[in-house]
C-alpha positions as CSV (number, residue, x, y, z in Angstrom):
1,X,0.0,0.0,0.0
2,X,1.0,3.4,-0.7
3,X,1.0,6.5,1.5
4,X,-1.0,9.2,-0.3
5,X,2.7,11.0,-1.2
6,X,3.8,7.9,-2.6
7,X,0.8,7.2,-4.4
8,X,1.2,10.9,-6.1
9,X,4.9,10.4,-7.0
10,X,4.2,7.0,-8.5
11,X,1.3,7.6,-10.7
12,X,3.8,10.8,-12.1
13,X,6.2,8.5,-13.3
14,X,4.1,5.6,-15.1
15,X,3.1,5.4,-18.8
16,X,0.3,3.2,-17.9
17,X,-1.6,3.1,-14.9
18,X,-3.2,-0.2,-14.5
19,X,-6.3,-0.6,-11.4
20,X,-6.8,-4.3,-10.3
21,X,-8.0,-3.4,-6.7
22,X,-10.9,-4.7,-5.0
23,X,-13.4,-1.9,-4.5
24,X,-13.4,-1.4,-0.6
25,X,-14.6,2.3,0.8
26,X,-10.6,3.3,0.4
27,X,-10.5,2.8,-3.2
28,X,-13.8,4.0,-4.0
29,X,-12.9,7.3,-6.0
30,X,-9.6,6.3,-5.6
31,X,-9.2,7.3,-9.4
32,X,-10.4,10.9,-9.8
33,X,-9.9,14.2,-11.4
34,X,-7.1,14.8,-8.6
35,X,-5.2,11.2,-9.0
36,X,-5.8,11.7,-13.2
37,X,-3.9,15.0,-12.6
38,X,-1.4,13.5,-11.3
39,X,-0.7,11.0,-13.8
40,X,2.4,11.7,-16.2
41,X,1.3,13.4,-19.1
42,X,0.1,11.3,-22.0
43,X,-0.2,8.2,-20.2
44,X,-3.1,5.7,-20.6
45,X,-4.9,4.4,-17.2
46,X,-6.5,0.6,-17.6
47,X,-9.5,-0.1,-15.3
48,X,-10.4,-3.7,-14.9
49,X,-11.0,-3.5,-11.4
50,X,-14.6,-1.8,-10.3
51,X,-16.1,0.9,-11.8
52,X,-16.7,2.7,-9.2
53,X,-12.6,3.3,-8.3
54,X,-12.6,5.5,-11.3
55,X,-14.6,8.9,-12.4
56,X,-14.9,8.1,-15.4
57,X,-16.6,11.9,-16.3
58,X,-12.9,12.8,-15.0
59,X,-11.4,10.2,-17.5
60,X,-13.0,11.7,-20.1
61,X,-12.1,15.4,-19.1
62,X,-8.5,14.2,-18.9
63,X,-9.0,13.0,-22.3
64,X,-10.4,15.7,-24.0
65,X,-7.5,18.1,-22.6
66,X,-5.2,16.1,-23.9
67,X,-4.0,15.5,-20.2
68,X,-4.6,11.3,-20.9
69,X,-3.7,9.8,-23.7
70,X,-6.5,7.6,-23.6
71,X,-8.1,4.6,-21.1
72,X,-9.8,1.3,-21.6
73,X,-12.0,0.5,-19.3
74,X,-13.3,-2.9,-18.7
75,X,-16.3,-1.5,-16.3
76,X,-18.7,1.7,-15.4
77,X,-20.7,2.8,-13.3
78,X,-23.6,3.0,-13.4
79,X,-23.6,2.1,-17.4
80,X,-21.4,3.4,-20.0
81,X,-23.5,4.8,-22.5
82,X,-23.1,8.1,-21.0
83,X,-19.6,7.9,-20.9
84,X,-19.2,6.6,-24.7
85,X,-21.3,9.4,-26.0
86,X,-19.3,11.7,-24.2
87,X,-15.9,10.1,-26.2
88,X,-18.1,10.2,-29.0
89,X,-17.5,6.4,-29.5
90,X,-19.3,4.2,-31.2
């Protein structure tokens, strides 16, 4: 486990960013506009954990500035149609 400064520091250093975690009330959220900001830039994050550990309207934010390259998600919450309109995805 990482303490929050370590968790920062290695999610700046990665090129992908890969969640397996079981979704407990620490890692609900764990993945949000904050933790995506502090991902190196142009890296991908992988979710194939829970979807609720990740914001995925964050994801896509991060996205669409550029900040992300890009994600693949294996699960949403609470469905992903809103989320592949938003990428415009088909």
């Amino acid at each position: 486990m990482f303490t929050p400064a370590e968790f920062k520091e290695f999610l700046g250093t990665c090129d992908i960013v890969s969640i397996c975690v079981p979704l407990t009330p620490e890692t609900k959220g764990l993945i949000a506009e904050e933790a995506l900001g502090w991902m190196k830039p142009r890296s991908y994050l992988v979710n194939v954990a829970r979807g609720r550990i990740v914001d995925e309207n964050a994801v896509v934010k991060a996205i669409r500035s550029g900040h992300l390259a890009g994600a693949a998600l294996d699960v949403f919450f609470p469905n992903h149609s809103t989320l592949r309109a938003s990428l415009g995805s088909r």
